[in-house]
N, C-alpha and C positions, 0 to 999 in steps of 0.2 A: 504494500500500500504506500502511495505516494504519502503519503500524510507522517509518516513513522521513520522517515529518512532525517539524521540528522546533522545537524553544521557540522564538522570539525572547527575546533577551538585553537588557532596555531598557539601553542606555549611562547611566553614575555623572552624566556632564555632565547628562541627560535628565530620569531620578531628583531629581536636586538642583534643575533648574529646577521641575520637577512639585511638590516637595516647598513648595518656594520662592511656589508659586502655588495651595497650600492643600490639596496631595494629603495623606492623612494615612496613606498605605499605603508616601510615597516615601522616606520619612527612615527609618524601620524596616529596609528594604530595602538602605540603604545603607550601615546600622551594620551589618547581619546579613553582608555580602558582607567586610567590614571589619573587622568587632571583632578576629576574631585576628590577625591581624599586629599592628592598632594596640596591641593588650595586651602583644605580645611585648617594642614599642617602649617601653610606659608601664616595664613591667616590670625591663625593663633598664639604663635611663635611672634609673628613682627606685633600685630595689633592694631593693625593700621593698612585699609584695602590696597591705596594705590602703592605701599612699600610690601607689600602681602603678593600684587599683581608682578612688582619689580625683581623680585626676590624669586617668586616660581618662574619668570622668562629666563634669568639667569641661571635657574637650574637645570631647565630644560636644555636652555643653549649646550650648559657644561655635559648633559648626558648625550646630547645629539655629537658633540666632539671626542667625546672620552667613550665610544660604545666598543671602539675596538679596542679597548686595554680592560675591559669589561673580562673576569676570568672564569664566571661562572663559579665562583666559592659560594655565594648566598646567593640566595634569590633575587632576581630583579626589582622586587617591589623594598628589600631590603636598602640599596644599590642607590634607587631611587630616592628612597626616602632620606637615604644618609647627608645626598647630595644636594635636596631642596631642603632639611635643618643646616647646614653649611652656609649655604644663599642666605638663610635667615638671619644667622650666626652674625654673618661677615656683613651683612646690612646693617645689625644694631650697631655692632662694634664701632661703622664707619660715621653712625648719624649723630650728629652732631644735636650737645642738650638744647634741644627745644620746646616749648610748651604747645601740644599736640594734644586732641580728646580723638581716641579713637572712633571709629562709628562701629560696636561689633554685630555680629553676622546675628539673626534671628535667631538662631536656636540657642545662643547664649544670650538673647534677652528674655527670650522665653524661658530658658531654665533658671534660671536666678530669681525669677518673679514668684512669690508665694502666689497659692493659687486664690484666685479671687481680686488678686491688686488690680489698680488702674492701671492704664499704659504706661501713666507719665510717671508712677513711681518705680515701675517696673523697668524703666528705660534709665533713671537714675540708678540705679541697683547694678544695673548692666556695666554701665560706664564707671562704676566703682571698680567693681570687678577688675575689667580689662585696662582701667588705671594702675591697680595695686600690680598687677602680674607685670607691668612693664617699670616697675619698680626691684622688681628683685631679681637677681643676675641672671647673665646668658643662659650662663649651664642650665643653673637650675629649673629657669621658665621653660628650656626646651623638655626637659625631664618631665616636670609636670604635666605637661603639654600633652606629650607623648600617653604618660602613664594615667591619669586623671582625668583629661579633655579627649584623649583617642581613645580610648582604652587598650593601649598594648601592655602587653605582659611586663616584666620589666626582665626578661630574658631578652622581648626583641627591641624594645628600647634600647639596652644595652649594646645590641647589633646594628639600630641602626646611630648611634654615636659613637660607636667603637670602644666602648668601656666596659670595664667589668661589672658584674648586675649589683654589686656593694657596692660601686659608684652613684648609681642609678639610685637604688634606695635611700643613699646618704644624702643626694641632691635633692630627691622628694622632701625627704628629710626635714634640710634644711631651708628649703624652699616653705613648707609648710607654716614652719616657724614665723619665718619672715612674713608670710602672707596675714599670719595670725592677727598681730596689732596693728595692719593697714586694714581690716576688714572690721575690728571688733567695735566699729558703729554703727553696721549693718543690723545686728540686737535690736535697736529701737523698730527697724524698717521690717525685722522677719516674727521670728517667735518668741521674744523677748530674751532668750539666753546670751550668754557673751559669748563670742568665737577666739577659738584656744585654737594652737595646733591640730589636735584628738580632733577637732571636727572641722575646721577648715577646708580638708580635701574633699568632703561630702557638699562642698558648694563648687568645690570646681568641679567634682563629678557628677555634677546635674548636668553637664550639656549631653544630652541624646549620642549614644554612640552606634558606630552602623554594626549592625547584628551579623553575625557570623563567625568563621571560624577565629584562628588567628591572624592577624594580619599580614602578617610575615610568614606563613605559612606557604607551603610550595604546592604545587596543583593547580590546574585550571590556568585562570589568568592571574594569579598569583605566582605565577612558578617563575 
């Protein structure tokens, strides 16, 4: 039966080599399967759209250059991912202190808003958030990011900033900490409690994360 015939799925590693040996259909293919997550990552990481937009074209650029020293150790989306927190990385590092209110992405105004709030306290709450988080270091914001706002394991965390997963936990860590007393005004605005470390990351892990396996996992358009 016609109906019961299905696609073949070219595997990311496949794509990348193809692209790598002058297919010009392969690198398209593999930002198109890719761009949203990686946006979410630019996104979250800078905090800010158009240095969010700036940050994933330079990542993309550096994978569409670097695809032939690509060795197939990790997975592509590993690979990827390493290389759009890098972009992010190297953008904060360069930006010079300016006073800047992010505008963040919906699903972090919607997760932050207790249920029932008006917009506009809920759009205050937002911008708190995404304030505090561009207050506290590279590393650490990327960690959290990764571990609390994506939800990756902190095994692929780990892989994709190249550290060891005590690193990773220790950046949550301290990251946590830090966020604690730029957040613990939020009290008046949620459920009257103060915010400690202990619960802090339970406000950064309200934003919706995409359902599935692990990220970094290999298979399909993961591989």
């Amino acid at each position: 039966m016609f109906g019961n015939k299905q696609i073949e799925v070219v595997p990311d590693k496949e794509l990348l080599a193809k692209h790598a040996q002058g297919d010009p259909l392969a690198f398209p293919e593999l930002v198109a399967r890719h761009r949203d997550r990686m946006w979410a990552v630019a996104l979250r990481t800078v905090g800010d759209r158009e240095e969010a937009a700036d940050a994933l074209q330079d990542a993309f650029l550096s994978a569409y250059r670097a695809a032939g020293k690509f060795r197939g150790e990790s997975a592509v989306t590993t690979w990827l991912h390493r290389i759009v927190v890098n972009a992010c990385l190297d953008r904060l590092r360069r930006r010079t202190a300016r006073p800047t209110v992010a505008f963040p992405d919906d699903d972090v105004l919607d997760a932050v808003a207790p249920k029932g709030a008006d917009p506009t306290s809920a759009h205050e709450l937002s911008l708190d958030v995404a304030d505090a988080l561009r207050q506290i270091p590279y590393e650490q914001r990327a960690a959290l990011v990764l571990v609390d706002m994506m939800g990756y394991t902190v095994e692929d965390a780990a892989r994709v900033l190249e550290v060891p997963p005590g690193t990773i936990k220790s950046r949550c860590a301290r990251g946590r900490a830090r966020l604690a007393p730029l957040l613990r005004h939020l009290r008046n605005r949620t459920d009257g409690h103060d915010v400690g470390p202990s619960n802090v990351d339970s406000k950064v892990r309200a934003v919706p994360r995409q359902a599935g396996p692990s990220v970094l996992e290999e298979g399909g358009s993961a591989s």
